[in-house]
N, C-alpha and C positions, 0 to 999 in steps of 0.2 A: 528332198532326197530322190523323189520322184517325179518326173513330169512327162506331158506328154507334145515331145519332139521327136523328130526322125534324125537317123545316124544309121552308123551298120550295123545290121540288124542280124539277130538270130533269131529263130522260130520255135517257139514255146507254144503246146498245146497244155490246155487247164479239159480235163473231164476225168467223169465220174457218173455215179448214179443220179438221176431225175431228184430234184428238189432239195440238192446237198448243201447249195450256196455256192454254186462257182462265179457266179454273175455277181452276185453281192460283195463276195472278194473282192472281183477284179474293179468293181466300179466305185469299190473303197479304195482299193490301192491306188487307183491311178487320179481318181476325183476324189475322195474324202465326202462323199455328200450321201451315203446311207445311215439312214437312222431305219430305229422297230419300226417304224410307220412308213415305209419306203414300201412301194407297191412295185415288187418284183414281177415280169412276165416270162413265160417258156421260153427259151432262146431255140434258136434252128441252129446260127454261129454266128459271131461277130469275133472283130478284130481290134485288139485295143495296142496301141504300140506307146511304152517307157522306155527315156534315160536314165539309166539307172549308176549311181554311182558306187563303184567296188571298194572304196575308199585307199584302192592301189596308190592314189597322186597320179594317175593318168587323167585321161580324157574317159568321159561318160561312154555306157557302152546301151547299147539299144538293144531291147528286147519287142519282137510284134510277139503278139501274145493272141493266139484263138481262141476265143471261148466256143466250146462245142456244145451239142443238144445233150442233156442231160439222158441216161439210157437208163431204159425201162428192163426187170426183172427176165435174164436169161438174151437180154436182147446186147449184142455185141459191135464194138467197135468200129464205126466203120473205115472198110482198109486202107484209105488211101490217108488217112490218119494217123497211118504205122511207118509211113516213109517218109513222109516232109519233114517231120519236124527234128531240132534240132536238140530238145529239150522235152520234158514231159510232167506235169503239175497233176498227180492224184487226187482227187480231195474225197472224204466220206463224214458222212453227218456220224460221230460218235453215239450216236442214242440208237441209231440204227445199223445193228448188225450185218445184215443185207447188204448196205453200201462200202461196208468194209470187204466183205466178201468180192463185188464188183472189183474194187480196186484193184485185188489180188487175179483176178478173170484178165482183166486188163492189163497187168503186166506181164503174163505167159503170155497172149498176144502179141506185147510189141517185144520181148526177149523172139521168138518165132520168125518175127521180121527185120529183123533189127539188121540184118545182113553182116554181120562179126565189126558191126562199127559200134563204140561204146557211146552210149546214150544216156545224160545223165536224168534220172529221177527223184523226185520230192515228192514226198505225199503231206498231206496235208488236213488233220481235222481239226475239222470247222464248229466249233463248240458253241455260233449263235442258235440260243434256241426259236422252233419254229412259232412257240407262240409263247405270251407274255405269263410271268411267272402268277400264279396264282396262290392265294393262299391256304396255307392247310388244312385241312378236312377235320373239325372237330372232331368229327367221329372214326376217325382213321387214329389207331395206336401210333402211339412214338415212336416206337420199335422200325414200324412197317415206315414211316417216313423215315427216315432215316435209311435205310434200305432202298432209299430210291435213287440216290445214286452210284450203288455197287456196280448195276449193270453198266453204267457209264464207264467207272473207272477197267470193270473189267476186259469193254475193249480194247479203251486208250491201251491196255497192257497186252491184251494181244496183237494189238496195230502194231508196239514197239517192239514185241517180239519177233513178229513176224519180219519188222523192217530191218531188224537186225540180222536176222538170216540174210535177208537179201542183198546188204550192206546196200540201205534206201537211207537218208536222211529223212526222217521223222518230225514235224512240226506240231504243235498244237496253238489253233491262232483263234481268232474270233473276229469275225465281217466287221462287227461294231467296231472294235480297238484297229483302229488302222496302225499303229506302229508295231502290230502283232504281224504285219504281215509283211514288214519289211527284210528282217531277216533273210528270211525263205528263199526273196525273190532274190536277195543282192547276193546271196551265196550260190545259187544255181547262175547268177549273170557271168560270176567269176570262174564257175565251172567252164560255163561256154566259151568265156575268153580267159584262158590263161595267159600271163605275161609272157611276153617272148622273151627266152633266154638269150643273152648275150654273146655276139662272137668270139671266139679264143684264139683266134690268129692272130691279134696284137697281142697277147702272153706268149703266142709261140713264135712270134718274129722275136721276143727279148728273150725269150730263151736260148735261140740260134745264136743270137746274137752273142751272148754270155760266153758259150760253147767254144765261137768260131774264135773270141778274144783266148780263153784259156790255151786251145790248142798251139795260137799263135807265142 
């Protein structure tokens, strides 16, 4: 569904806060080869580019896709970030509030810049957790386990809120599950290329035509 070849291209930025999993996405998406034992490092930027098929019955459409530096608490965008691209991939770690928070920093940002061109966004949480599941605390109540993932769900539900106000398309994927992140990309690829509508001068030469017989 994915691969990596050149075509024409749009320009997709993927960022968010430091440590969210943007690089673990994108290096699932496009290679399938992250597992939990996959030794991720900070990224500065890199550039990964997909054919992606919209499953229109056209031709594959290309996305280059940047992965940006993950950004640190209070620390902003940087601007030449808010003009190139054509496209824009939010992502936030759901267990961390914080990174949710970022996402929303970073779209007043690029709505700011956007110059009245409409720009479409995805966001995206990334529900791999940061470390291996462990098991529960004999001495921790039921109750209290069970309560551990309220805060979880309770931001997924303001993330959805939120994205609904802003009329954002709202994902929830996982680094691991690569077909989790196929959606996302193929519906944002089809944003950027919409089909082109067909000419109507051949309707309106047979309508003349029709016309110019009746009057006759």
């Amino acid at each position: 569904m994915l691969t990596a070849k050149i075509g024409k291209v749009s320009k997709v930025l993927v960022c968010g806060a430091k440590g969210v999993g943007k690089t673990a996405l994108l290096e699932q998406l496009i290679y399938g080869n992250i597992t939990l034992e996959s030794e991720m490092h900070p990224t500065l930027e890199d550039i990964y580019v997909a054919s992606v098929d919209t499953g229109r019955g056209g031709p594959r459409e290309t996305l280059r896709i940047y992965d940006s530096a993950g950004l640190r608490s209070r620390e902003q965008l940087p601007r030449h970030y808010l003009f190139f691209p054509d496209g824009y991939v939010l992502v936030y770690d759901p267990t961390d509030p914080q990174s949710l928070d970022m996402v929303g920093e970073i779209k007043v940002d690029i709505d700011k810049n956007k110059e009245k061109k409409e720009v479409p966004i995805i966001v995206l949480a990334n529900m791999r957790s940061k470390r291996k599941d462990t098991p529960p605390s004999p001495t921790q109540p039921a109750q209290a386990q069970n309560n551990l993932a309220d805060p979880v769900e309770s931001i997924l539900k303001r993330a959805n809120d939120w994205c609904s106000r802003e009329r954002i398309k709202h994902y929830t994927v996982n680094a691991m599950e690569r077909p989790s992140l196929y959606e996302p990309f193929i519906n944002l690829c089809a944003r950027l290329h919409p089909p082109q509508t067909k000419s109507t001068f051949p309707q309106l030469r047979q309508v003349m035509q029709k016309t110019q017989k009746t009057e006759a």
